[in-house]
N, C-alpha and C positions, 0 to 999 in steps of 0.2 A: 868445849866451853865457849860458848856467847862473848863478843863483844860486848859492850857496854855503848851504847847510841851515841853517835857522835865523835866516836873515839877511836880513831884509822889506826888498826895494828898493822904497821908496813912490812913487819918482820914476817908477819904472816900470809901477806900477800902477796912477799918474795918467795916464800917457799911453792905458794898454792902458784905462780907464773912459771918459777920453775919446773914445776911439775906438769903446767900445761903445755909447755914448750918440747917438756919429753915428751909428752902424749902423742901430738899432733908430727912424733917423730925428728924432731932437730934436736940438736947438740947444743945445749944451752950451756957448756964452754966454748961453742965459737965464739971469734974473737964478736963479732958485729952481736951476738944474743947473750954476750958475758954478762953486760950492764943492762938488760932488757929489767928484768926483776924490781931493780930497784927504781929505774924510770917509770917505771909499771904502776908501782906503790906509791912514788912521791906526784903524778900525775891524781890517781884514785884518791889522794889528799886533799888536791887542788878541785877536782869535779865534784867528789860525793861530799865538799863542809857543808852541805843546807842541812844532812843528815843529823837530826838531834838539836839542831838550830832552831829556836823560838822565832818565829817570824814577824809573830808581832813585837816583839822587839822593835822592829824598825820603823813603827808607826807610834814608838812612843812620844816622838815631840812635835807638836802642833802646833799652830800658830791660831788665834782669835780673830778669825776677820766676817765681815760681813757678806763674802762673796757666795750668794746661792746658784751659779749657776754651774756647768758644766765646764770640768777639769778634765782634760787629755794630755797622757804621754802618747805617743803614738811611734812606730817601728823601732822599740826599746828588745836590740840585739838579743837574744840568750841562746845560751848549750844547754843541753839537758842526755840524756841518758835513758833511753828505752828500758824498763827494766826486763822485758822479754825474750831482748838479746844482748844485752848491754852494748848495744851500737848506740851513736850518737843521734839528736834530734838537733835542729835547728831551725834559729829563725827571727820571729820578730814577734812582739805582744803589743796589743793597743789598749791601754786603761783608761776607762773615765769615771768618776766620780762626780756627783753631785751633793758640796758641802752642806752641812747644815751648822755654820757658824762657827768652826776650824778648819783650818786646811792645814793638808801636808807639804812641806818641804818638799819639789816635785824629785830630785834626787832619792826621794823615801821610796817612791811607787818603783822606780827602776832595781833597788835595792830587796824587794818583796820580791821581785823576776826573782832578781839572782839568787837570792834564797832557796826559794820554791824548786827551781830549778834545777840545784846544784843536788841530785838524790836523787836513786832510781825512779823513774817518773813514767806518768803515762801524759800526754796533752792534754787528755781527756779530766783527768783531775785536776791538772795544775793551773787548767784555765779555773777549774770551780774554786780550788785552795786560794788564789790569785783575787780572786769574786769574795768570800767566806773572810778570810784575812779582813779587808779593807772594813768590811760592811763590821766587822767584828770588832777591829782598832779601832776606828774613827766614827761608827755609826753615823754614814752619812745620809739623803735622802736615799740615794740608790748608786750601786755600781755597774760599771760593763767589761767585760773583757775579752777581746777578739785574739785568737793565737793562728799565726801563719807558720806552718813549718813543715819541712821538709827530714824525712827520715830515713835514716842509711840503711834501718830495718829492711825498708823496700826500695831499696835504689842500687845497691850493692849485693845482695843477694836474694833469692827468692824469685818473687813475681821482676826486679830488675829494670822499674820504670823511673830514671832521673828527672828529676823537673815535676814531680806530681807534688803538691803543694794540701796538707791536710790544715783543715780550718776550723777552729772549735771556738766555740762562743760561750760565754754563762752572763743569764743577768741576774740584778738583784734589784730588790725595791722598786723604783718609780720606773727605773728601764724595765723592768719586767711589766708592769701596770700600765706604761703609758706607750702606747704605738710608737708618738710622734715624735717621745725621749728618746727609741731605739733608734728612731729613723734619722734622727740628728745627729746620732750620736756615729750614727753608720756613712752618714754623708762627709763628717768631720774626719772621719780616719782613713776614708778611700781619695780625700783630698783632690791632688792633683792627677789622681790615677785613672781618674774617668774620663779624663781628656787626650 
């Protein structure tokens, strides 16, 4: 029987951790793996809530203003979750928008990360969800969204290279049509880092 979206059975993630714990050969009554289960479940609580979570939701309230130019958050923290190995991803997101006569509360855009985020994920979509979301809420001229992150997929096992930094971009609207949009918008988030 299926879950229902959005809806953490922990009861059942205690059984499926205990049972990974026997696999992988430990004694999940030693004392240090007695409580692993349920730290397991109340953890997978806390990472996977974007799951089933309206995202636009969070780009419900708006504000009336006349500003048309370009809005950045720029190195807005997030976790997220490889769904391929369920290792961790991490990093930072830069979003910009360009109003067309509402803006967001910039607290809103940081809040879309985490959403997005918080659910098996690949970077590769959640920069487009992140892009898709905003242009979809707020229909503004154009959006952009730049994701820096770092994956334990390939840092902790496998190929085993720390410090490699994957970079995924999507645009939308006028950043996709206009060069000089992207390129400002590229100048504005690499800041002080060019120097």
């Amino acid at each position: 029987m299926t879950n229902p979206r959005g809806k953490v059975d922990r009861e059942r993630i205690k059984r499926a951790v205990r049972e990974l714990i026997e696999a992988i050969g430990e004694d999940p009554e030693r004392e240090g793996l007695r409580d692993t289960p349920r730290r397991i479940a109340d953890m997978y609580a806390e990472i996977f809530s974007g799951v089933g979570a309206d995202p636009l939701r969070e780009l419900e309230v708006t504000f009336q203003e006349n500003h048309e130019e370009m809005v950045i958050l720029r190195d807005i923290p997030f976790y997220s979750v490889c769904e391929h190995h369920f290792l961790p991803f991490h990093g930072v997101a830069h979003v910009g928008y360009i109003p067309k006569g509402r803006i967001l509360g910039i607290s809103k855009i940081a809040r879309l990360v985490e959403v997005l985020a918080r659910r098996p994920q690949l970077q590769e979509r959640l920069t487009g969800q992140i892009a898709d979301a905003l242009m979809q809420g707020i229909q503004p001229a154009g959006v952009a969204v730049v994701i820096e992150a770092e994956h334990l997929c390939m840092t902790m096992r496998g190929i085993k290279k720390p410090g490699t930094i994957v970079v995924t971009s999507a645009t939308r609207g006028i950043f996709r049509t206009r060069a000089v949009t992207r390129e400002e918008f590229m100048a504005l988030i690499l800041g002080q880092r060019r120097s």
